[in-house]
C-alpha positions in Angstrom: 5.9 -34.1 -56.7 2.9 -31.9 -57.1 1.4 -29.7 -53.8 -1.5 -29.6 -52.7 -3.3 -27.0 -51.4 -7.0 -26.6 -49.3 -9.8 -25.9 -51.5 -10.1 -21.9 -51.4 -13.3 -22.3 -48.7 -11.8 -24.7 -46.8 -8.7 -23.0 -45.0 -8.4 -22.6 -41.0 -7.3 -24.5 -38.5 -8.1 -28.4 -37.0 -9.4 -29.6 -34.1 -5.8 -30.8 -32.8 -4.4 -27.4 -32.9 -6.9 -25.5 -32.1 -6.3 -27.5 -28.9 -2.9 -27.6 -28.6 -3.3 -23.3 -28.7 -5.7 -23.4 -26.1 -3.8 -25.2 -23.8 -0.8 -23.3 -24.6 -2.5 -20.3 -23.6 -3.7 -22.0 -20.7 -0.9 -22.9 -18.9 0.4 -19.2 -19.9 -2.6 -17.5 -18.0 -1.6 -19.8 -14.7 1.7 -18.6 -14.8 0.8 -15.0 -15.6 -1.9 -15.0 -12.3 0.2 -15.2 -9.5 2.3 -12.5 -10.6 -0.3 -9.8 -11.0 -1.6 -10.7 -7.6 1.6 -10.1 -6.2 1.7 -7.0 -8.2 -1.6 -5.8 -7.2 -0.8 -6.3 -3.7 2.0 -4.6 -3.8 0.2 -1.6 -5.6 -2.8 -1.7 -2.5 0.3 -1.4 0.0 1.9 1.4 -1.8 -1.6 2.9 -1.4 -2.1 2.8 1.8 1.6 3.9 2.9 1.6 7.1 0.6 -1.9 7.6 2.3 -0.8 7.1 5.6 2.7 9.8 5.1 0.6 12.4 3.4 -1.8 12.5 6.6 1.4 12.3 9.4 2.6 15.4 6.7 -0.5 17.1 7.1 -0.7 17.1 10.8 3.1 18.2 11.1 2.0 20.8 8.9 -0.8 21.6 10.5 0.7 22.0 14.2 3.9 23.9 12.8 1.5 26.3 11.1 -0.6 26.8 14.4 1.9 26.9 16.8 0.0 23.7 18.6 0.8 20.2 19.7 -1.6 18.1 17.5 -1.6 13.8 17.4 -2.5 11.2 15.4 -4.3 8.3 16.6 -3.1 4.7 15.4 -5.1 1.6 16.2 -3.3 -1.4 15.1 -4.9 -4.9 13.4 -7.3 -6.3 10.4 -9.8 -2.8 11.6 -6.5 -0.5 11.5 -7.3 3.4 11.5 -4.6 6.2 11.7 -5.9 9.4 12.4 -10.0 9.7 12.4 -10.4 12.2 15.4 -11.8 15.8 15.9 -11.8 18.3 18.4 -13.8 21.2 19.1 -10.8 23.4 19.4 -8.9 22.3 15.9 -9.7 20.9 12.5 -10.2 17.1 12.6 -7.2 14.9 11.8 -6.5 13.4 8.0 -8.1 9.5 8.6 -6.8 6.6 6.4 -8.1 2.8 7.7 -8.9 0.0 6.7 -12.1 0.6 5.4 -10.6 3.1 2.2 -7.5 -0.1 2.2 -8.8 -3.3 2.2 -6.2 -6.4 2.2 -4.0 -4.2 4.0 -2.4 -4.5 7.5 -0.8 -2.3 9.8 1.1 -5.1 11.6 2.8 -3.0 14.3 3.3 0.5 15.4 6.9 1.5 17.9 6.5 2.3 20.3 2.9 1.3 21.5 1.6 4.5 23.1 -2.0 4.8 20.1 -0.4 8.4 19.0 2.2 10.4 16.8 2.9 13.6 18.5 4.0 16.9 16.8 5.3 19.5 18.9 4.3 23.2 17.3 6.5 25.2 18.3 9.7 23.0 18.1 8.7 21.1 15.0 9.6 17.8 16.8 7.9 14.6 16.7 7.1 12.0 19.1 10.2 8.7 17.3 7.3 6.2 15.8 7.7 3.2 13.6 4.5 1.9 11.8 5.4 -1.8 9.8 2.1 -2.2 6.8 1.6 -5.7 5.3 -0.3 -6.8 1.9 0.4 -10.2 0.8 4.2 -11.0 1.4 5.0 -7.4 0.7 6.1 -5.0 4.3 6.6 -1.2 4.1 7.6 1.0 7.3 7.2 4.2 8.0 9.3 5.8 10.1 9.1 9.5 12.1 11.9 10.6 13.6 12.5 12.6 16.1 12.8 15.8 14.2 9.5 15.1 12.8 10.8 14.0 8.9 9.2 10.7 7.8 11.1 7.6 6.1 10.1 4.9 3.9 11.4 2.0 4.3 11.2 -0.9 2.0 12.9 -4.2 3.4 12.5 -5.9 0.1 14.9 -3.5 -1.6 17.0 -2.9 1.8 16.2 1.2 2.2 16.4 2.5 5.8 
């Protein structure tokens, strides 16, 4: 039995599997979607969290090095803000809100007095809890009372 081959101008591919790839790829792409959502939400969170420590770090910092008490202002909600405030007296506070994290949520903040306090002379810190949510992701950070911060990520069970 002789083979036959496509005339030399004539290779490339039909109709019918040009289709069949397409959908292939198709159905790939829906799958592949949802995932880096969920990635890119979690990326946003991780964001606004690292963000969030670097300014209560800053205004520890900044009170153990003065010898002051200095705070940070939280307003919970969708038009969340941490930090944002000046006085006459000191350098303004570090400010991370919603506005520079969009999609992101600070969901609660324990205990519900608006403020982190740092103590300047002791180094202590006023215990707070502040729970962030993009997507189906959480984060918490957490200031103890000795003024150290914690991360605390429920999907992988830290804290």
């Amino acid at each position: 039995m002789e083979r036959r081959y496509p005339p030399i101008g004539r290779a490339g591919l039909t109709l019918p599997e040009l289709l069949v790839t397409l959908a292939l790829l198709s159905l790939i792409a829906t799958q592949a979607v949802p995932l880096l959502n969920g990635l890119l939400a979690r990326h946003r969170l991780d964001q606004a969290v690292t963000a969030v420590r670097l300014a209560l770090m800053e205004v520890r910092r900044a009170a153990f090095a003065s010898g002051r008490d200095w705070s940070l202002a939280i307003r919970t909600g969708t038009d969340w803000r941490v930090g944002c405030s000046c006085r006459r007296e000191v350098a303004c506070t570090p400010c991370v809100s919603a506005q520079h994290h969009p999609h992101v949520r600070l969901l609660a903040q324990r205990p519900d007095s608006g403020r982190v306090r740092f103590d300047g002379l002791r180094g202590l810190a006023s215990p707070a809890s502040l729970v962030f949510a993009c997507g189906r992701w959480r984060r918490e950070v957490k200031v103890a009372l000795s003024g150290r911060l914690r991360l605390c990520d429920p999907e992988r069970g830290t804290c």
